[in-house]
C-alpha positions as CSV (number, residue, x, y, z in Angstrom):
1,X,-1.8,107.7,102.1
2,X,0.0,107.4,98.9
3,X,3.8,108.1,98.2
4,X,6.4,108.4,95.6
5,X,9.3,106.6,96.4
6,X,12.5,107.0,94.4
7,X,14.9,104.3,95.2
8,X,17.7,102.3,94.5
9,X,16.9,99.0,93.0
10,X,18.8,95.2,92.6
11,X,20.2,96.3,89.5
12,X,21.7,99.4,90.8
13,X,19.3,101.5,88.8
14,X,17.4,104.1,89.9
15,X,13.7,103.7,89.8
16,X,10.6,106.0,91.4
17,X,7.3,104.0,92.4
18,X,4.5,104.9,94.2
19,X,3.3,103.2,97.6
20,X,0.6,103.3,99.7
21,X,0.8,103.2,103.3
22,X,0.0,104.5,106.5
23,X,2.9,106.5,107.2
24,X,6.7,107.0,105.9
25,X,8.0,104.3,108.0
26,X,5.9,102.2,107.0
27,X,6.5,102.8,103.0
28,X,10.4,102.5,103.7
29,X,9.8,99.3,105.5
30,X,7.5,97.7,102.4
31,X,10.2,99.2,99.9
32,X,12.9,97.0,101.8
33,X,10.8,94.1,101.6
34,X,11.1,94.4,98.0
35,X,14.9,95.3,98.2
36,X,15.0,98.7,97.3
37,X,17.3,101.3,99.2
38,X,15.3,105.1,99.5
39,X,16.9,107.4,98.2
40,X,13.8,109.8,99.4
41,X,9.8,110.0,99.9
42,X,6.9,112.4,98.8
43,X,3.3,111.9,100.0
44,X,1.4,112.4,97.3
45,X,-1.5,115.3,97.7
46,X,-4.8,112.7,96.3
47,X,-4.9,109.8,94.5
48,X,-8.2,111.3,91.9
49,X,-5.6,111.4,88.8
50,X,-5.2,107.2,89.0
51,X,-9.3,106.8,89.6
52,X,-9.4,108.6,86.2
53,X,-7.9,106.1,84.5
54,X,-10.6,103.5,83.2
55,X,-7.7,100.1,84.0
56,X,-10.3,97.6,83.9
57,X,-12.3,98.5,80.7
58,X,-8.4,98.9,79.1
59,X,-8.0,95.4,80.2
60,X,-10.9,94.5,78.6
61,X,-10.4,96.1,75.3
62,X,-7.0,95.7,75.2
63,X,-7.5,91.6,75.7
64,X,-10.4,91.5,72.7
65,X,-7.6,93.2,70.3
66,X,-5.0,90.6,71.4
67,X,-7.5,87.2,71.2
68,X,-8.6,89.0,67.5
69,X,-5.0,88.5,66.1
70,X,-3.9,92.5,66.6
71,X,0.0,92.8,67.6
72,X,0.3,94.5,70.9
73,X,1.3,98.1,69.7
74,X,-1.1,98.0,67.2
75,X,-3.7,97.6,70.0
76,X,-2.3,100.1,71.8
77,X,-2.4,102.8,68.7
78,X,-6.5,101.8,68.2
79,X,-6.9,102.1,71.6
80,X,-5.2,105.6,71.5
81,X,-7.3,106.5,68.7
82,X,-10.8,105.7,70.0
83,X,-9.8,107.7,73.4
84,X,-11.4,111.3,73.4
85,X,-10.0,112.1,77.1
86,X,-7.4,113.8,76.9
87,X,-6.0,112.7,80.5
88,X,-6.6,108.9,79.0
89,X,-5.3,109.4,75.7
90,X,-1.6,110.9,77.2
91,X,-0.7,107.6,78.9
92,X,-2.2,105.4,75.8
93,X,0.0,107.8,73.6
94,X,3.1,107.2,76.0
95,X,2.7,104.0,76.1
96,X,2.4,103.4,72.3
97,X,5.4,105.4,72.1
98,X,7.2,103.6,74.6
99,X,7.0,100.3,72.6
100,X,7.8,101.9,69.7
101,X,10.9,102.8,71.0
102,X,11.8,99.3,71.8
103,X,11.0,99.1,75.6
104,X,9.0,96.5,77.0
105,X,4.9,96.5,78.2
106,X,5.6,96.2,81.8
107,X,8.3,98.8,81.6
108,X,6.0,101.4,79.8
109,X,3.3,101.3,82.4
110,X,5.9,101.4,85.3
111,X,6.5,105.1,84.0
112,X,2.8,105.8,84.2
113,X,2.4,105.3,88.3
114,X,-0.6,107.4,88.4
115,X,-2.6,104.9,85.9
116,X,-1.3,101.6,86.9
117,X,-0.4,100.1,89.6
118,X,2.7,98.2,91.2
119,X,0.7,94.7,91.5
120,X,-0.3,95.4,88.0
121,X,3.3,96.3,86.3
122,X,4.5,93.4,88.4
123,X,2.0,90.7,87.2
124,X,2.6,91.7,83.3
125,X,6.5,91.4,84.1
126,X,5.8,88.1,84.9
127,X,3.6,87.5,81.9
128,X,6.6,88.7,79.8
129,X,8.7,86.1,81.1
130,X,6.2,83.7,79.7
131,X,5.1,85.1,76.7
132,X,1.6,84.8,78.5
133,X,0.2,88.2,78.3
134,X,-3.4,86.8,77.5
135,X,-4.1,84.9,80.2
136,X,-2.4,87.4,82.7
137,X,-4.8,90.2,81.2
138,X,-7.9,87.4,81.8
139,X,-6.6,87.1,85.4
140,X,-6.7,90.7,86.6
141,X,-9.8,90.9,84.8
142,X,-11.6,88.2,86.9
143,X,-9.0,89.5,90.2
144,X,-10.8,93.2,89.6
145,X,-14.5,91.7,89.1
146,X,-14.7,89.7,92.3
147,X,-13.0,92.5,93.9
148,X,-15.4,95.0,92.9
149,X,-18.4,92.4,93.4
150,X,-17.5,92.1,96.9
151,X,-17.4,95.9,97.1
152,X,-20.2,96.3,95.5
153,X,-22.6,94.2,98.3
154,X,-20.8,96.1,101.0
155,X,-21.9,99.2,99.8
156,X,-25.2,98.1,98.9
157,X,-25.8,96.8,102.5
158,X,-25.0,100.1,103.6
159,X,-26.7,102.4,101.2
160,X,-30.4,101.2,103.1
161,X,-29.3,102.6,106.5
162,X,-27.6,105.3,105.9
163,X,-31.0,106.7,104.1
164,X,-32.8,105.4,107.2
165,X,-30.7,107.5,109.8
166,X,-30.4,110.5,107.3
167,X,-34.1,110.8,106.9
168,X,-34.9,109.9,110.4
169,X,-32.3,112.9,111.4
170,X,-33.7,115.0,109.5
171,X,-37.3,114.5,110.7
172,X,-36.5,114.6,114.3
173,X,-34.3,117.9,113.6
174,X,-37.3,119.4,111.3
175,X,-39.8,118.6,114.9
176,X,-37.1,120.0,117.3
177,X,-35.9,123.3,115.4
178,X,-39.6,124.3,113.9
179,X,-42.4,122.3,115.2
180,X,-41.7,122.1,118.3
181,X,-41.2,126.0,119.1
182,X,-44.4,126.4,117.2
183,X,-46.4,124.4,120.0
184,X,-44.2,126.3,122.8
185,X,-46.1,129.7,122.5
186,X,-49.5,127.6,123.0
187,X,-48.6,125.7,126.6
188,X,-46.9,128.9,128.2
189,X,-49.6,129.9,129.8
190,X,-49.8,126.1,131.3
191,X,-47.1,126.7,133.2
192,X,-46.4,124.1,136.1
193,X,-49.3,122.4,135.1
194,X,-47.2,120.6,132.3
195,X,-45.5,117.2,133.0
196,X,-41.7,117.6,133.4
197,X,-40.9,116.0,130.3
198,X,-43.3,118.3,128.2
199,X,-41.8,121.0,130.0
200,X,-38.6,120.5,128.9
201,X,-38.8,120.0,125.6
202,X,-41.4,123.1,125.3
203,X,-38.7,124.9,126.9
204,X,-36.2,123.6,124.0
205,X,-38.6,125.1,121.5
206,X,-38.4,128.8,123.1
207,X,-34.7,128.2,123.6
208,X,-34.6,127.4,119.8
209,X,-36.8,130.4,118.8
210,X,-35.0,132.9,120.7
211,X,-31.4,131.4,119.6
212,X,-32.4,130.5,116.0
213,X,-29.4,132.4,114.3
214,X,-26.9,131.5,117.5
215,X,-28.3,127.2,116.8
216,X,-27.8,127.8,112.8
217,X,-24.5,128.7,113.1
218,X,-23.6,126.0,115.5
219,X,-25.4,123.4,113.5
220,X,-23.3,124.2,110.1
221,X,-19.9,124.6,112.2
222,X,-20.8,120.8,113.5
223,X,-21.1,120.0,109.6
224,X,-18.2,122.0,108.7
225,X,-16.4,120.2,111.4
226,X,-17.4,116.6,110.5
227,X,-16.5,117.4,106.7
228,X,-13.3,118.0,107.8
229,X,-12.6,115.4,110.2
230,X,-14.0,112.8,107.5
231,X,-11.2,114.1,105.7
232,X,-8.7,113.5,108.3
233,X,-6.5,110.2,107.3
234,X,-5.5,110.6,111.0
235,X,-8.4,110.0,112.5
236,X,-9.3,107.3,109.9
237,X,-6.1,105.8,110.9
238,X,-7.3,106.3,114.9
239,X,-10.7,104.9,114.0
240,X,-9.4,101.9,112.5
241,X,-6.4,101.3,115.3
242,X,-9.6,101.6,117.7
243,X,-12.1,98.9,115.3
244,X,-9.0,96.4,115.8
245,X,-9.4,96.6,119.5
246,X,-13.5,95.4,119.1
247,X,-13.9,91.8,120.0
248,X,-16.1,90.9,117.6
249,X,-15.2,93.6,115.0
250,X,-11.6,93.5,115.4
251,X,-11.8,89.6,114.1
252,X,-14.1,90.4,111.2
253,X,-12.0,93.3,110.0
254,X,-8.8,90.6,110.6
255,X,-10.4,88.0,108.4
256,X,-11.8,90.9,105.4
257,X,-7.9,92.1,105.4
258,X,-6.8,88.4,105.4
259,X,-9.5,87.3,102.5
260,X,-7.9,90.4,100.1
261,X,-4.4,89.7,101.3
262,X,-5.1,86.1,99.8
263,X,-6.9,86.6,96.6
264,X,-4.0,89.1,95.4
265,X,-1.0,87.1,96.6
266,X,-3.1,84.0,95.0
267,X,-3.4,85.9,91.6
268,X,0.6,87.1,91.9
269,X,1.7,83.4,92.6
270,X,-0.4,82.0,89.8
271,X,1.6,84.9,87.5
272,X,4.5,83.2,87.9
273,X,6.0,85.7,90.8
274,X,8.3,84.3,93.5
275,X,6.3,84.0,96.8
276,X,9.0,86.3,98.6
277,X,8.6,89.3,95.7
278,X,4.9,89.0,96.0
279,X,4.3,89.1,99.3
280,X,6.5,92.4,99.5
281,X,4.0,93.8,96.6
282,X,0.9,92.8,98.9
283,X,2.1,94.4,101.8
284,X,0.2,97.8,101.7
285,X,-3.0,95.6,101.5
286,X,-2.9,94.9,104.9
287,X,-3.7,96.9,107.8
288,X,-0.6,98.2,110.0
289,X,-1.3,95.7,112.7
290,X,-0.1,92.8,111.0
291,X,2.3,94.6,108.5
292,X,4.8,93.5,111.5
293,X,4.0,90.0,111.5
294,X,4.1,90.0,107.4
295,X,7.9,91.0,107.6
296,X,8.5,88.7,110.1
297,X,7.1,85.8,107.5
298,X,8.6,87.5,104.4
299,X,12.1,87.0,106.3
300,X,11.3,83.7,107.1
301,X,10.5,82.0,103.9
302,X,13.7,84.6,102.8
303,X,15.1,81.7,105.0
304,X,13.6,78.8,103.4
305,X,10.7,78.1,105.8
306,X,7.5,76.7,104.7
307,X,5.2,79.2,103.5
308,X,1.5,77.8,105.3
309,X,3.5,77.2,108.6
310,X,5.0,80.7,108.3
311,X,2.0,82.3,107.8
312,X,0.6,80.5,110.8
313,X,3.2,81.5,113.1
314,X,2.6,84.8,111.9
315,X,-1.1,85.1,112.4
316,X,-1.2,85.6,108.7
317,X,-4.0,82.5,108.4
318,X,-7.2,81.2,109.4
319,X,-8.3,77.7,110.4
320,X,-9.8,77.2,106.8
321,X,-7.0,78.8,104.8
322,X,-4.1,76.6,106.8
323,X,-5.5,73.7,105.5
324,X,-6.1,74.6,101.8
325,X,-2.4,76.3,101.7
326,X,-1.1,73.6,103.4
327,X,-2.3,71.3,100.7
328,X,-1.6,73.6,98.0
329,X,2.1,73.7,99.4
330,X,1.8,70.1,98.6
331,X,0.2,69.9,95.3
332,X,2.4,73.2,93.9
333,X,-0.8,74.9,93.2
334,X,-0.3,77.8,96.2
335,X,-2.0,80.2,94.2
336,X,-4.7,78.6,93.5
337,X,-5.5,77.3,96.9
338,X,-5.3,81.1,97.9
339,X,-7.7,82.3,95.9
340,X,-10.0,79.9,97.0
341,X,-9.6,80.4,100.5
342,X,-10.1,84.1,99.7
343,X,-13.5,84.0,97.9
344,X,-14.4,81.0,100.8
345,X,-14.0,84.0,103.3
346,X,-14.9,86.7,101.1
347,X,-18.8,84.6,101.1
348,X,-18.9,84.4,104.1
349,X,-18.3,88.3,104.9
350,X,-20.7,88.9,102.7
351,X,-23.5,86.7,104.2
352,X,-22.4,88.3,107.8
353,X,-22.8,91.6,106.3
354,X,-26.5,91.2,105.0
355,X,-27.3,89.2,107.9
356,X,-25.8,92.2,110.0
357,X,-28.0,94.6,107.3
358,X,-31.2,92.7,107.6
359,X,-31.2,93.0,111.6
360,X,-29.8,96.6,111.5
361,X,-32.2,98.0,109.4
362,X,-35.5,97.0,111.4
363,X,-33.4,97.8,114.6
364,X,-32.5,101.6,113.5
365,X,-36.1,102.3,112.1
366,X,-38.0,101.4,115.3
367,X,-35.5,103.1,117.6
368,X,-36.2,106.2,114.9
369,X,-40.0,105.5,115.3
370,X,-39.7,105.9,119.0
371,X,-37.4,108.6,118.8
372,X,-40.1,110.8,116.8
373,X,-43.6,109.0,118.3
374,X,-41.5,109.9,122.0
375,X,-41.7,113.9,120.9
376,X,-45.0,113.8,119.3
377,X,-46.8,112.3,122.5
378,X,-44.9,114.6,124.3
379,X,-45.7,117.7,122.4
380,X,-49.7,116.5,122.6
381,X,-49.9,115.0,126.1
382,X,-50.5,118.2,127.4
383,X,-53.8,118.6,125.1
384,X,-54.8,115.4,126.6
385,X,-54.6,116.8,130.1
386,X,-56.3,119.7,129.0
387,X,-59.1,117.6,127.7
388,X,-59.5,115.5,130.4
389,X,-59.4,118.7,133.1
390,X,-62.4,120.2,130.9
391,X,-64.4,117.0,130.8
């Protein structure tokens, strides 16, 4: 869930942000890790207006205009011009006019929440700082593609049995609601003769026929009713709370939380962004069973502490990731050695995932095979009785 947070901020001005979290506590408790004081919090209703907003292919263009000599508000301006979406071509316009005005890049996306995130505006800032807008533009590039490659395997691992089960589904449902009551009216007259298991699903075809309109209505109140509990970020939240709790998938969720929670701190720390300020900005990445143990470190190197042995008292790190932090910490290339760690575990959830995919996929199609070869035997092994009774 997303919220708009207006606060007070270190230099006593007031600022409104938007944060995502699970609940209110939770945003107030991210907003003091980045020293703010809340003045007051609005949940936001969806967050469809910021998907509309094309950030990566700005990055893109936005870069090419800088690398071919164009001064940054005159990139802005073509960019504004080329726009035909009108949703699109309001925050290019306020932008341009933003930096006309004299304010700075970072501050004139801050004022566009809905288009541009806080990791984003904070990660420019820094650029600012350095007079290294280029290479911070080339970083969130590359941060974005691998984040959206690793996305984009997950979903295509789960695109092949999701068709399975929905085509499966609907075949058993098309024997059950209309083939099935269709045989029903041919053994009736068999009576006890049938074996038990014949019997009862015969008898689930004449229950279906004489209840058709009664079984419709049901059936598209269960769809109504799963729409809207898919909906429900409650019972996301609950499903998620209860997928920690899993053995094994409550330590492969840990580790994908852990692997994302790397790669954006690494690309914030190689920015140029103090480890305590970017750890506050990462916060919402994480899942609220280790948001605890993140403000527990965040207070700690607030204290001076080492960050790889702060993470590991935290249960922020994994066997791998201790040791490249650990000589990152050394080196003073932190960031670095995170996003290494992160694309280490990032490969290997991804070769889980299609292993998982390759031995889920034959699994689901032969327990569908039965499923449907179970009814048709059972809907013909009376013929077969019949047939052997006449011989």
């Amino acid at each position: 869930m997303r919220y708009r947070v207006k606060a007070i901020g270190a230099d006593a001005a007031v600022i409104e942000t938007d944060l995502e979290a699970a609940s209110e506590a939770d945003v107030r408790a991210m907003a003091a890790t980045r020293g703010l004081s809340v003045l007051s919090t609005r949940r936001l209703a969806s967050l469809r207006r910021r998907s509309r907003f094309p950030l990566q292919l700005f990055n893109q263009e936005l870069l090419a205009l800088l690398h071919a000599g164009i001064p940054l508000a005159e990139a802005i301006s073509a960019l504004t011009e080329k726009e035909t979406r009108g949703a699109v071509r309001g925050v290019l316009s306020n932008i341009f006019t933003a930096l006309r005005e004299g304010h700075t890049l970072s501050s004139a996306l801050e004022a566009e929440p809905q288009a541009f995130p806080d990791l984003y505006v904070a990660m420019i800032r820094a650029a600012e700082r350095t007079s290294d807008l280029d290479r911070a533009l080339s970083r969130y590039i590359t941060y974005q593609q691998q984040i959206d490659g690793l996305r984009g395997k997950l979903i295509s691992a789960a695109i092949y049995p999701v068709l399975l089960l929905g085509v499966g589904g609907m075949v058993v449902l098309f024997l059950l609601g209309y083939v099935v009551p269709r045989f029903s009216h041919i053994y009736e007259d068999l009576g006890g003769d049938l074996p038990w298991l014949s019997r009862l699903l015969l008898d689930w075809g004449l229950f279906v026929e004489g209840h058709a309109m009664l079984l419709g209505v049901l059936v598209l109140a269960a769809i109504g009713a799963l729409v809207a509990a898919a909906r429900s970020p409650a019972l996301w939240a609950a499903v998620r709370r209860e997928a920690w709790r899993l053995p094994m998938v409550g330590t492969r969720l840990r580790v994908f939380h852990l692997a994302r929670f790397y790669r954006t701190l690494g690309m914030l720390l190689a920015g140029g962004i103090p480890a305590v300020n970017a750890l506050g900005m990462v916060a919402g990445l994480l899942s609220p069973v280790l948001r605890d143990s993140l403000r527990t470190a965040i207070a700690r190197i607030r204290e001076g502490r080492g960050f790889a042995d702060t993470l590991t008292e935290c249960g922020l790190i994994t066997p791998v990731a201790r040791h490249m932090l650990t000589v990152g910490e050394r080196a003073g290339n932190l960031g670095e050695m995170l996003i290494r760690s992160a694309e280490f575990h990032e490969e290997e959830t991804a070769r889980e995932v299609e292993w998982l995919t390759r031995l889920f996929g034959p699994l689901l199609m032969l327990f569908i095979g039965c499923a449907i070869g179970l009814i048709v035997v059972l809907m013909y092994l009376p013929i077969f009785q019949l047939a052997e009774s006449i011989g």
